[in-house]
N, C-alpha and C positions, 0 to 999 in steps of 0.2 A: 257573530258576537264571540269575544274571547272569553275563555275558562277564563275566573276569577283567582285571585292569589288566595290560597288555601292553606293553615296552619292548624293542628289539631294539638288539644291536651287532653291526655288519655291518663287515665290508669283506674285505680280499683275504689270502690265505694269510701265515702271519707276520707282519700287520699289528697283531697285537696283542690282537685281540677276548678269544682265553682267560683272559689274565691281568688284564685289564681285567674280567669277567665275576666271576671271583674273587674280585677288590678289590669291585669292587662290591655281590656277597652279602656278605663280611663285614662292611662300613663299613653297609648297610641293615639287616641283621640287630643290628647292635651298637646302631644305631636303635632296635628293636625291632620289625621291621617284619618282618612273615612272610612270607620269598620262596622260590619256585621257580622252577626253570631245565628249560630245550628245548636240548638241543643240537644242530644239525642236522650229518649226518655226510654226505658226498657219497662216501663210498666202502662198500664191505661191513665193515661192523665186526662183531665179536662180542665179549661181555663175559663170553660161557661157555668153559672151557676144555674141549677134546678130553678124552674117557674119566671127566670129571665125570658123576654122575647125570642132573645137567639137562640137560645137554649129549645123553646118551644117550636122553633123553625127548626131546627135538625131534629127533633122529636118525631115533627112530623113527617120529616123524611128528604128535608134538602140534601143534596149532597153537598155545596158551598156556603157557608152563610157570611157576612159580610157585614162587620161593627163600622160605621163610620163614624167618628165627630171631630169639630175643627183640629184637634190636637192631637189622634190617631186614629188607625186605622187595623180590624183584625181579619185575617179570612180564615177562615177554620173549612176544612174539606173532611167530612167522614168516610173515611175508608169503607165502611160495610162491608162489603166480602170483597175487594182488593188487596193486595201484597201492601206492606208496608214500601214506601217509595224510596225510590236509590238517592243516595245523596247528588248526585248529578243531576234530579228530575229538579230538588228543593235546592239548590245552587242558580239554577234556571230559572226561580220564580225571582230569584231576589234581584232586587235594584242594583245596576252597579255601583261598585265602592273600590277601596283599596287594598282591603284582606276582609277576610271573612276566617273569624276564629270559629272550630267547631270543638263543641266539649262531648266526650262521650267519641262513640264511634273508633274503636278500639281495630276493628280489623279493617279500617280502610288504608288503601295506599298512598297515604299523604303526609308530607313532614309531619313530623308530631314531639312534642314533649310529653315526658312521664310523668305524674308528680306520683312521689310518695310520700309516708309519712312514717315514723317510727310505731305509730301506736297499730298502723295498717303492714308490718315489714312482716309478718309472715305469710302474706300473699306473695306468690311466687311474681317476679318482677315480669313487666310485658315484652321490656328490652331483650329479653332474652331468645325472644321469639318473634319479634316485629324488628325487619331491617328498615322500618319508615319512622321510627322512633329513633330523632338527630342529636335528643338531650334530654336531658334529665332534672328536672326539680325536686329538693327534700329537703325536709328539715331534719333529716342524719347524716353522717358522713356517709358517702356509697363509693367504694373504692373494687369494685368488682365490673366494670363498664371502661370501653375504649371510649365513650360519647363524650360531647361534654357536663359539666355537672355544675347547677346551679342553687343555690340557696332558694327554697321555695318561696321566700319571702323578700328577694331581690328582684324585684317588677323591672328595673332601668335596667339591668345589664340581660334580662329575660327580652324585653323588648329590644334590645341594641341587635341579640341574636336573631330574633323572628323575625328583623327588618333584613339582617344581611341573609339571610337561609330564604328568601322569601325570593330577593331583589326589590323590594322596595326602594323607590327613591327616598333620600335623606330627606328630610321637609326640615 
């Protein structure tokens, strides 16, 4: 089976990456373009609530547990004392598609866009130290980068680029 086409938006907390990620599945998908997303989380998250069935199946010590109904479907796998998993194990579980946006994930080696934001500009920029960082999204002028530079809030011309940087066919 072949790697999936991969496109990352990276940058610093509040910089923008979610809602930029969001715009972006709908404006590709209205495309017609079949996408999925990685979100990467740096903190402990949970998507199961306390005293839910699932919840009391990993309590008790599943390592997979597994939500199914007509309209989706979840598998939660608890790490316990394993490494957190390389983005190429979680690439491997997904269904194929046509891109797979990932947010977060800041030091892998994959095109990526920056976002920033003025009210986040004294964070030192990532661009400056990731050569896998192909462009740049804000809502400031950034005139300090050879990349290219887009309006954080321009989803069309954000997508025209993630389709040609990708090699997506045109749909």
């Amino acid at each position: 089976m072949s790697s999936p086409r991969v496109f990352g938006i990276s940058g610093w907390k509040n910089s923008g990456k979610t809602g930029l990620t969001v715009r972006l599945v709908a404006e590709l998908t209205r495309r017609g373009y079949r996408i999925s997303t990685i979100k990467h989380a740096h903190h402990d998250f949970d998507i199961d609530k306390p005293g839910a069935d699932s919840f009391r199946h990993r309590e008790a010590g599943a390592c997979e547990v597994a939500i199914v109904s007509g309209r989706r479907f979840a598998i939660m796998h608890e790490l316990r004392e394993e490494s957190e998993p390389r983005l190429d194990d979680i690439l491997a579980r997904l269904e194929p598609c046509d891109l797979v946006l990932i947010e977060g994930y800041k030091r892998e080696p994959v095109p990526k866009i920056e976002t920033r934001r003025l009210e986040s500009k004294s964070r030192e920029p990532l661009s400056s130290n990731d050569p896998h960082i192909v462009a740049i999204a804000a809502d400031h002028a950034v005139t300090d980068t050879a990349v290219p530079v887009f309006d954080l809030d321009d989803t069309a011309a954000i997508s025209d680029f993630i389709v040609k940087v990708t090699g997506l066919p045109r749909q």
